[in-house]
C-alpha positions as a printed Julia matrix, in Angstrom:
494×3 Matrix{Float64}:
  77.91    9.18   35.05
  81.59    9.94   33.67
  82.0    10.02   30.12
  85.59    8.41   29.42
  87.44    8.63   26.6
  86.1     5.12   25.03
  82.67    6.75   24.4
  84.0     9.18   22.71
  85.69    6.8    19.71
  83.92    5.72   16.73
  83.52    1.33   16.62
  85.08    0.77   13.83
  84.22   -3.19   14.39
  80.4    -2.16   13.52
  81.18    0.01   10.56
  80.85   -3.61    8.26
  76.76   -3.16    9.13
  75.75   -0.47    7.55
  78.44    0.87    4.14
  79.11    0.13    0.52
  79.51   -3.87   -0.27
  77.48   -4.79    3.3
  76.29   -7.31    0.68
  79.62   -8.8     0.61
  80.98   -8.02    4.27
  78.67   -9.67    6.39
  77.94  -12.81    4.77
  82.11  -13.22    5.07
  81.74  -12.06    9.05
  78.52  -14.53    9.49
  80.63  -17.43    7.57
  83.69  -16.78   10.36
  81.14  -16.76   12.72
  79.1   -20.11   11.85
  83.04  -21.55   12.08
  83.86  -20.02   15.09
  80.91  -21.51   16.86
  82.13  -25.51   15.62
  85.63  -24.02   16.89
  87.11  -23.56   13.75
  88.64  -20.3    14.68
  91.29  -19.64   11.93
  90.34  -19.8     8.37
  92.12  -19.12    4.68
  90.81  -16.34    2.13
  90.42  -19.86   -0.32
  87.89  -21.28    1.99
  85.73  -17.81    2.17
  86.05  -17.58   -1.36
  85.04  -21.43   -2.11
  82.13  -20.9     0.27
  80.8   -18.0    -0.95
  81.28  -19.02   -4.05
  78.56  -21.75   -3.47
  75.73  -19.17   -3.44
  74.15  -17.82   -6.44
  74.39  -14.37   -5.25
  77.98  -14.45   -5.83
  78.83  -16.32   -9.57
  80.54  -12.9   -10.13
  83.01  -12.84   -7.25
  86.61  -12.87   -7.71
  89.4   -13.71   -5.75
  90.12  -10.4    -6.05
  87.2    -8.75   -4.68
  87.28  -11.48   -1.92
  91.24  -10.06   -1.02
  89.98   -6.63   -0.57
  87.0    -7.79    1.71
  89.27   -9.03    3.88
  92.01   -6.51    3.8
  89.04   -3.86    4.94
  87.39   -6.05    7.53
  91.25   -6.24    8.82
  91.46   -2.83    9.08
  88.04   -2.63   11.05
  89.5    -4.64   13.28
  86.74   -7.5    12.58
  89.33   -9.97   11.69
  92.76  -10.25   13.02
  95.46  -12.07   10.68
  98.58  -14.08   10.94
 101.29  -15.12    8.08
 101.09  -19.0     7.84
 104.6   -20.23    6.79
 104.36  -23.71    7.11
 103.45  -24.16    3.43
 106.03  -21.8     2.17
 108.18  -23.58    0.04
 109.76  -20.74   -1.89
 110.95  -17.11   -1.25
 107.98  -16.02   -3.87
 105.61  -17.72   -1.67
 106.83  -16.13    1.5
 106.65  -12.54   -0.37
 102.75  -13.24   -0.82
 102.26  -13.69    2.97
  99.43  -16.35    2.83
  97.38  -15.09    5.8
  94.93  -17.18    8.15
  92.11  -14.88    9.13
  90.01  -15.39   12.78
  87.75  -12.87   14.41
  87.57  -10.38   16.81
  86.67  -10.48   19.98
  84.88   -7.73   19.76
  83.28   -8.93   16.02
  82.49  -12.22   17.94
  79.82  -10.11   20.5
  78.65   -7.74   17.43
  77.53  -10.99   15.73
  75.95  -12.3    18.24
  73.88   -9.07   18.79
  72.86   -9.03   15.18
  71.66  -12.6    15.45
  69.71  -11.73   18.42
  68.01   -8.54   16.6
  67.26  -10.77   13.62
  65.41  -13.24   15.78
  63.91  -10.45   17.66
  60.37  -11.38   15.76
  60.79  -15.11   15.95
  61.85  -16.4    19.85
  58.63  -15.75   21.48
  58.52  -14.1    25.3
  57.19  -15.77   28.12
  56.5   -15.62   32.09
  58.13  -17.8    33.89
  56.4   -18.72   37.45
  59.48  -20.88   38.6
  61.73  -18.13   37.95
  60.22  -16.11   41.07
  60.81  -19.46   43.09
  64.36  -19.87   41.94
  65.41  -16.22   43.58
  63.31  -17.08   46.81
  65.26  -20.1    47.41
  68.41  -18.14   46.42
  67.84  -15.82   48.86
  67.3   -18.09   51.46
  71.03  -19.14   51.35
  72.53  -16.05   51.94
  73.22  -16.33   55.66
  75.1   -19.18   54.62
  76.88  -17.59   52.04
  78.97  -15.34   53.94
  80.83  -18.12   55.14
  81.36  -20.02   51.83
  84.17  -20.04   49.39
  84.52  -17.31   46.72
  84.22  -19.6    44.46
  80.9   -21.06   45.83
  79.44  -17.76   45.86
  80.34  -16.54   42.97
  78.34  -19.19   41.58
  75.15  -18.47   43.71
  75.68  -14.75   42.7
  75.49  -15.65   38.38
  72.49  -17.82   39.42
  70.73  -15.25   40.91
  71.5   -12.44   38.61
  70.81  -14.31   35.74
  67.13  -15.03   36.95
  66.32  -12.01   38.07
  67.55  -10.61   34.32
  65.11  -13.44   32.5
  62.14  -12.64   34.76
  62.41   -8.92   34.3
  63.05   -8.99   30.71
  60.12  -11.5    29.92
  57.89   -9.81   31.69
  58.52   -6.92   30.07
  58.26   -8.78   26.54
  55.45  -10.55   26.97
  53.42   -7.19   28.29
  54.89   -5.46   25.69
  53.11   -8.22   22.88
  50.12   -8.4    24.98
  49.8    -4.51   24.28
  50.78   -4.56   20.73
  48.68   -3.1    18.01
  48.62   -6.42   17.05
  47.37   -8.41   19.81
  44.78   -5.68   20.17
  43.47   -6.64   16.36
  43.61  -10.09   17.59
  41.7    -9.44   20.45
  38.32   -8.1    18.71
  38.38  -11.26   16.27
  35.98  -14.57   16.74
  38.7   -16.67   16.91
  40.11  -15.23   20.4
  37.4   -16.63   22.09
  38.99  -20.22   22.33
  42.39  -18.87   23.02
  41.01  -16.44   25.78
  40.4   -18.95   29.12
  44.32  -20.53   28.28
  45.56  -17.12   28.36
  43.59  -15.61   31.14
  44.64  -18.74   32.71
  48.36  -18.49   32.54
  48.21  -15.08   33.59
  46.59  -15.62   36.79
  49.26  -18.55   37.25
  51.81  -16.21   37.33
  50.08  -13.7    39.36
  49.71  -16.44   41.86
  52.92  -17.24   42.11
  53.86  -13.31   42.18
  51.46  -13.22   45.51
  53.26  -16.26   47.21
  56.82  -15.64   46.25
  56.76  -11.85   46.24
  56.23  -11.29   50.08
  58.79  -13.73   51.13
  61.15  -12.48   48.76
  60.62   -8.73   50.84
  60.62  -10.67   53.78
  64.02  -12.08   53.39
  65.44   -8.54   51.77
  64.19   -6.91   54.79
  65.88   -8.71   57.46
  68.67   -9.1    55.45
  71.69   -6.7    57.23
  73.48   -4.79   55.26
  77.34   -5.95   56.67
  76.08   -9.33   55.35
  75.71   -8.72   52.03
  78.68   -5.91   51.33
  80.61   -8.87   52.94
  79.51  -11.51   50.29
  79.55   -9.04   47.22
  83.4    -8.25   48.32
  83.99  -11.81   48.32
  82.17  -12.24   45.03
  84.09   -8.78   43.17
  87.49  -10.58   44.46
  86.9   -13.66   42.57
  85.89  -11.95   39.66
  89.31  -10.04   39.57
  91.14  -13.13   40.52
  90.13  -14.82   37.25
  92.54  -14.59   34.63
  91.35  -12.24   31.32
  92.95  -11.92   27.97
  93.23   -7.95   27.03
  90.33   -6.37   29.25
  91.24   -5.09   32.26
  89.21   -5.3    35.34
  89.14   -3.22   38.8
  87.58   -4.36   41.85
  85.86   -1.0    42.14
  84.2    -1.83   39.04
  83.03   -4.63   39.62
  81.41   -4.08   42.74
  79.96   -0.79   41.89
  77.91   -3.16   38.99
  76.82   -6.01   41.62
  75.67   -3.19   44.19
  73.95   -1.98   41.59
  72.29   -5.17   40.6
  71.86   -5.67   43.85
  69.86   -2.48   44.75
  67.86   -2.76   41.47
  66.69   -6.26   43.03
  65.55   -4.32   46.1
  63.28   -1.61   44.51
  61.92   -4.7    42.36
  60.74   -6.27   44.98
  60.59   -3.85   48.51
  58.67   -0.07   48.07
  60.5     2.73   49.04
  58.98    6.21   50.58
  59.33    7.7    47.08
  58.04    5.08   45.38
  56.29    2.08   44.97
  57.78   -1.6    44.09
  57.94   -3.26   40.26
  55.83   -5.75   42.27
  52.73   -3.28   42.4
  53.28   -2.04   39.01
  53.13   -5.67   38.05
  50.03   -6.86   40.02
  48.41   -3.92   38.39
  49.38   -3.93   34.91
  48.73   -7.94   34.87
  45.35   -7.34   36.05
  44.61   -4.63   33.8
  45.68   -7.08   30.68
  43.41   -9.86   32.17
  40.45   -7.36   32.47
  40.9    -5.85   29.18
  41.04   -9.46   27.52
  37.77  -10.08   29.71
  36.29   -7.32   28.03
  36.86   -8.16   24.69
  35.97  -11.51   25.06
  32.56  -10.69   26.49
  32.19   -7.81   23.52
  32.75  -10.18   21.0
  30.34  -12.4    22.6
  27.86  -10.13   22.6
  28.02   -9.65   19.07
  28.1   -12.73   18.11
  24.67  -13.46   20.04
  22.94  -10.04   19.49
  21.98  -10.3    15.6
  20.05  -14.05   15.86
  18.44  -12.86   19.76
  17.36   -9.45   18.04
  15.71  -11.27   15.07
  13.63  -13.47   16.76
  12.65  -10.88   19.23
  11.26   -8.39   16.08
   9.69  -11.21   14.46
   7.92  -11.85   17.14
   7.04   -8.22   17.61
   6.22   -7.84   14.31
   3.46  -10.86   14.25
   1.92   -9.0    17.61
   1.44   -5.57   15.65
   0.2    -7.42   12.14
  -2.89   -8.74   14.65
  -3.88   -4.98   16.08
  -7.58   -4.35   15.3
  -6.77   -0.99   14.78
  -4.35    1.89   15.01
  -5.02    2.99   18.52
  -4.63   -0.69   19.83
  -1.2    -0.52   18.06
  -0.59    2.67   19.83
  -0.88    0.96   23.08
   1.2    -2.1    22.27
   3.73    0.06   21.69
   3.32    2.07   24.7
   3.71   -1.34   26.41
   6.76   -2.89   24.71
   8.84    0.4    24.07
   7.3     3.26   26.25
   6.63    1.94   29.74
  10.56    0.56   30.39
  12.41    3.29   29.4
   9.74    6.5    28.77
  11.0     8.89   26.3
   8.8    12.23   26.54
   9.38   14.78   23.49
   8.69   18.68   24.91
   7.4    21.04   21.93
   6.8    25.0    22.8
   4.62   26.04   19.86
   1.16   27.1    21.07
  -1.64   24.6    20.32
  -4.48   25.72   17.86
  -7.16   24.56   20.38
  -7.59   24.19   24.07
 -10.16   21.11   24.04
  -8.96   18.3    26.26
 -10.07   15.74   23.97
  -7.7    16.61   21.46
  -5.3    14.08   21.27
  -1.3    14.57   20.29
  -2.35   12.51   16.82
  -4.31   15.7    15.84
  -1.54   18.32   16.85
   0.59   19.55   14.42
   4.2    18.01   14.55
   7.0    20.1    16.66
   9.97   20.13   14.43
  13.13   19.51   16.23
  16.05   19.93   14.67
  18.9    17.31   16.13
  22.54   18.69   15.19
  25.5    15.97   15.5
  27.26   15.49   18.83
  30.68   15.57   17.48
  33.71   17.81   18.18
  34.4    18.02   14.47
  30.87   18.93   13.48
  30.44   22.37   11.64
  27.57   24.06   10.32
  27.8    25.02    6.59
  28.85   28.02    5.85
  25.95   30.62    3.99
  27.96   31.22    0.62
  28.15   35.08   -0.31
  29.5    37.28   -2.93
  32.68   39.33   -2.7
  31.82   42.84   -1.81
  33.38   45.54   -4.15
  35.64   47.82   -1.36
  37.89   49.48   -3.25
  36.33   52.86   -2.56
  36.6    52.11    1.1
  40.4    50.86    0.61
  41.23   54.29   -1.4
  39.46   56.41    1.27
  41.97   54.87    3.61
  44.79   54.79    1.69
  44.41   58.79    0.96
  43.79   59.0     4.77
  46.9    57.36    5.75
  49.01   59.32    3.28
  47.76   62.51    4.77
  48.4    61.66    7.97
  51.84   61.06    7.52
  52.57   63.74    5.87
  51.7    66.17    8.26
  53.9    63.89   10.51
  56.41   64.6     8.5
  55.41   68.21    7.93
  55.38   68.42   12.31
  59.03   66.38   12.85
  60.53   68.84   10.16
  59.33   71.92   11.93
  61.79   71.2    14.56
  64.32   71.03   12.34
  66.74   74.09   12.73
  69.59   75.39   10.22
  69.49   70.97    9.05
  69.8    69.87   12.65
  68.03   68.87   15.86
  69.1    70.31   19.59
  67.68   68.7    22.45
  68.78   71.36   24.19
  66.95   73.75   22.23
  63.59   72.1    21.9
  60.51   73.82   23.32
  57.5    71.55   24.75
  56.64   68.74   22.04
  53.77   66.31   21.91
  54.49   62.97   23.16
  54.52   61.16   19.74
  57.12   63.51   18.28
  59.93   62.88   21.36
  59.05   59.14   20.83
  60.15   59.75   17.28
  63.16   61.44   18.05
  64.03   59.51   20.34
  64.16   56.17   18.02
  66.39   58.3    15.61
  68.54   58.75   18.23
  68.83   54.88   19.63
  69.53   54.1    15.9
  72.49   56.27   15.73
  73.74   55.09   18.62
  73.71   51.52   18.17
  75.69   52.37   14.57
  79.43   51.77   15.72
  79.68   54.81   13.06
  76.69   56.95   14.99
  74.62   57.39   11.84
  71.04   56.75   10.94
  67.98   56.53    8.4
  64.56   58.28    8.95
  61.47   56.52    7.73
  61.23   58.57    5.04
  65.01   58.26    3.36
  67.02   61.08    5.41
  70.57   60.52    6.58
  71.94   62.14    9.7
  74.3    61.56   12.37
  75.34   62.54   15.74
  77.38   65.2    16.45
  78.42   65.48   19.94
  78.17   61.81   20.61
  80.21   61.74   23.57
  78.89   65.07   25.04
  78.9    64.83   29.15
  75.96   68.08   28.99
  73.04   67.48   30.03
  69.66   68.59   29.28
  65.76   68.55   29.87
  63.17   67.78   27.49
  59.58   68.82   27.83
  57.35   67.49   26.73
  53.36   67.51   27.48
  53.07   64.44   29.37
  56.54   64.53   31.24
  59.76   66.0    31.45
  62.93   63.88   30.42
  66.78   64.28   31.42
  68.88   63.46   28.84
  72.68   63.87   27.41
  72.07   67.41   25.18
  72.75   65.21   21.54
  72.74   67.42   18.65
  71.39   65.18   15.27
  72.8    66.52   12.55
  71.04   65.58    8.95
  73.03   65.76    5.93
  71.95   67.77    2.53
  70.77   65.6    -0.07
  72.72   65.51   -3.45
């Protein structure tokens, strides 16, 4: 995609949507518009100001503040003026310019937008079975359509772009409700129940006519030559230039790059590819995953409904059966036959038994305590609460440790220290840890446009031979290193 210059420019035209006084500018833009569909295209600032004037919301206005509306929705470019001088009957007259406002084109297509987003809640989605028909029978006429006029075609070709546009964008719509958070609530509610079978019913309509339509449809793609339809989209893109336009300026190029490309979309909607598979699929299986979800639901709320007045009968009865036991052991084995012989449940303990008599029964055993814990992710045991131990001896101890340490560090790095500098050169074998050391007061200096550094302990020093060409070797116990011979020079402390 090429980014030209007309994406990079601000649209002034929408700017009256979202400033200071949108209270004022677009009920003036929706009253030009509400004209401009009855044809009433131009319009005086005395008429916007009598008609607004009509509405509660604006007692206050002034001709004044309805004069400056306009001027700025002129400058937007929302409205485009003219000087009427037909009623000028004086030079004073004349000098106030009485101006007939009309909109923009391009205010015209912002309105209608807005409209559309305001009824976005309101025009409901559908599927449309016929729809699927209409571009069957479409595409049966286009071996006769290379032949036909321009005109002719040009037709067929709005016909069968436009339905191809509704019956993707429905579809899309209505799946998109059916998966709402909404229809979901709706979905677990009693009340579903009697609107279930008409929906599961018009879904399987359309799925029906999907599965009849749908293979002829990549029937007739698929034997459709390409020559063919490049010839009829050339034909089409002509036309389309041909017809005379008011300010926009159309290429054939253009054009025909956006029917190929509606015409390829239409392909891959309705034929698979070896990379992937067709919209047709995606909607066989995402219609038939709505329809089994709404099965689902239906037969979970059904089960709900029934479960509580099945269950109480069933306990009542239950509950008479036990109340005429003679005894406890003949309720012991009514209960092995109602709840134990179905679905057996056997309980393991491992303590050892106090007796090995057979004839002990499990009545006479002491109970096995089992602790059950919660099969949740977010379950935690509680914490055993204790008392803040008193460490401050240990935290001293470690303290005076790590002070000592250091400062035989210290004491170590300045034994190396010669007449207040450092030669590499000159260093005998050192312990690993100490040529690391120097060796990080060295990359300091160096990365200091001004070769100059800080130990860790406050010192300044510098480099003296920074751009020495000497080289040197320094030893050191797990390694020998060949290095520049730098001499680090620290400076006396005032």
């Amino acid at each position: 995609m090429r980014i030209n210059e007309t994406l990079k420019k601000p649209m002034l035209e929408a700017k009256y949507l979202n400033v200071d006084n949108t209270d004022r500018y677009r009920p003036i833009i929706r009253l030009f518009y509400l004209n401009y569909e009855k044809l009433k295209y131009w319009i005086y600032q005395e008429e916007v100001y009598e008609e607004l004037k009509e509405d509660p919301y604006f007692q206050e206005y002034t001709p004044e503040q309805c004069q400056q509306d306009l001027t700025a929705l002129t400058a937007w470019g929302n409205l485009i003026t003219t000087q009427d001088t037909r009623r000028v009957t004086t030079i004073e007259e004349f000098k106030n310019k009485k101006f007939r406002y009309q909109l923009s084109k391009a205010t015209v297509e912002i309105e209608r937008m807005v409209i559309r987003v305001e009824n976005l809640f309101i025009e409901s989605s559908s599927l449309e079975p016929t729809l699927l028909e209409r571009i069957r029978m479409n595409l049966e006429k286009i071996p006769q359509m290379q032949n036909e006029e321009p005109e002719k075609i040009y037709s067929w070709w709005n016909d069968l772009g436009s339905d191809f546009i509704r019956l993707n964008q429905n579809y899309q719509d209505y799946m998109r409700e059916l998966n709402s958070v909404k229809a979901e609530q709706m979905m677990k509610t009693q009340e579903f129940l009697i609107f279930k079978d008409r929906l599961i019913e018009y879904l399987r309509s359309f799925v029906k006519s999907l599965q009849i339509n749908a293979s002829a449809i990549e029937q007739y793609l698929k034997n459709t030559e390409e020559h063919q339809i490049i010839a009829i989209l050339e034909k089409e893109a002509e036309y389309e230039v041909s017809i005379p336009q008011i300010d926009v300026e159309l290429t054939k190029e253009r054009i025909l790059d956006k029917v190929t490309g509606r015409w390829q979309s239409l392909k891959e909607w309705f034929m698979a590819t070896e990379d992937q598979q067709s919209e047709v699929v995606r909607v066989f299986d995402t219609t038939n995953e709505i329809i089994r979800k709404i099965t689902r639901y239906a037969a979970r709320i059904s089960e709900l409904s029934n479960s509580g007045s099945n269950r109480r009968e069933e306990y009542h009865k239950l509950a008479v059966m036990f109340s005429k036991c003679e005894d406890i052991y003949e309720a012991h084995r009514l209960a092995a036959s109602v709840f134990g012989i179905e679905k057996p449940l056997h309980l393991k303990g491992l303590s050892g038994r106090k007796t090995e008599s057979i004839n002990s029964g499990v009545f006479e055993e002491d109970p096995h305590v089992v602790t059950v814990l919660p099969r949740v992710r977010t379950y935690k045991e509680k914490a055993k609460r204790s008392g803040i131990a008193d460490r401050s001896k240990e935290k001293e101890a470690v303290r005076l440790e790590t002070i000592r340490r250091l400062e035989e560090e210290q004491k170590l790095l300045r034994s190396y220290i010669k007449d207040g500098k450092i030669s590499f050169a000159e260093l005998p074998e050192i312990e690993p840890h100490v040529r690391d050391v120097f060796l990080l007061w060295l990359s300091k200096a160096l990365e200091n446009k001004h070769f100059r550094g800080k130990t860790e302990s406050g010192e300044i020093y510098y480099i003296e031979n920074a751009d020495t060409k000497e080289t040197c070797m320094l030893h050191a116990k797990d390694g020998i290193l060949q290095m520049p011979a730098y001499t680090i020079r620290f400076e006396e402390k005032k």
